[in-house]
Structures are given as structure tokens and as C-alpha cells.
N, C-alpha and C positions, 0 to 999 in steps of 0.2 A: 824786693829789689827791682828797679825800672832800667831799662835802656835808653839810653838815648834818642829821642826822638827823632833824629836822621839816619840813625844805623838801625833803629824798628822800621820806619819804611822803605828802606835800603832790602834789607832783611824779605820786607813781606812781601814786595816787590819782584824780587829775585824767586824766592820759592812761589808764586802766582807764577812766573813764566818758565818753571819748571815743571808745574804740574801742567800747564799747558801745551808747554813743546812735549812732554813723556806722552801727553793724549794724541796728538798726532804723530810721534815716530819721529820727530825732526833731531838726528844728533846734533848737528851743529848750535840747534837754540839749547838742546839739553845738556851743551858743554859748556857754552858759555852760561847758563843760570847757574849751573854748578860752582864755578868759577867762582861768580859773584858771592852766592851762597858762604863757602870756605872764607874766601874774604873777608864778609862781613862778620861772620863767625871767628875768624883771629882779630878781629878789629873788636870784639865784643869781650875777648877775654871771661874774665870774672865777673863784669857787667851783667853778665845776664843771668835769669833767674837759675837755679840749678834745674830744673824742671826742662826750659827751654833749650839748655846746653847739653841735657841728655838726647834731646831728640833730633839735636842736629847731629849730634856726635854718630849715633847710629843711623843717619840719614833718614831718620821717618819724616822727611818734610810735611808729608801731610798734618800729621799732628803737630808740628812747628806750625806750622799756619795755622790750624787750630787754634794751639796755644794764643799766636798774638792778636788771632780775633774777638779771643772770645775769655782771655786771662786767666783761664783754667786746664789744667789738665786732664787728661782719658779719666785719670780715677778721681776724680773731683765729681764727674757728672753722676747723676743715678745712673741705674740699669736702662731705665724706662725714657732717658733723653732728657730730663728735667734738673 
């Protein structure tokens, strides 16, 4: 199952500028990617894989970006990174 290719760079956009406002402390950018985030996240519904719906759901953005970089999820990889 694919997303939409405006609501994946929407998506991957929004958590990028959340892992980087959360790296300096900025609430203000870390309420607004949030924002965005939720958003695109009711905007995705059922669209999205169920994999990537889990990890927004519990907010592990980082593994949401993961996910849409690299099309796999934490238990797809080896132990060893490959």
C-alpha cells in the first residue's frame, strides 16, 4: 500500500522539521511540525501502510522517517544494519 506522493512529502517534510526543532529545544517549530504531522496523518487515513500508521500513532517519528526513507520497517532490518 503507497501514499500519495504529496501527503509522503508533506509527511516527510513535517517530521524532518521536527526532529530538528526537538534537536534544538525550539517549542514553537516543535508545535508547529506536530501540527503538520497530525494533519497529514488524518489526511492519510487508511492510505497508509499499517506499519507507518503505527508509528505515527505512537509518535515514534523517528521511525516514521525511517520508514519513508528507506520502505522498511525496525523488524524488516537484520540485527547487524543490513
Amino acid at each position: 500500500m503507497s501514499i500519495p506522493s504529496a501527503n509522503e512529502h508533506a509527511l516527510r517534510e513535517a517530521l524532518t522539521e521536527f526532529m530538528s526543532a526537538s534537536a534544538t529545544r525550539d517549542a514553537g517549530k516543535i508545535a508547529a511540525a506536530l501540527t503538520r504531522i497530525e494533519s497529514v496523518r488524518r489526511q492519510l487515513g487508511d492510505q497508509a501502510p499499517p506499519m507507518l500508521r503505527h508509528y505515527l500513532e505512537r509518535r515514534s517519528y523517528q521511525k516514521a522517517l525511517d520508514f519513508l526513507n528507506t520502505g522498511a520497517s525496525e523488524t524488516d532490518r537484520s540485527p547487524c544494519g543490513n
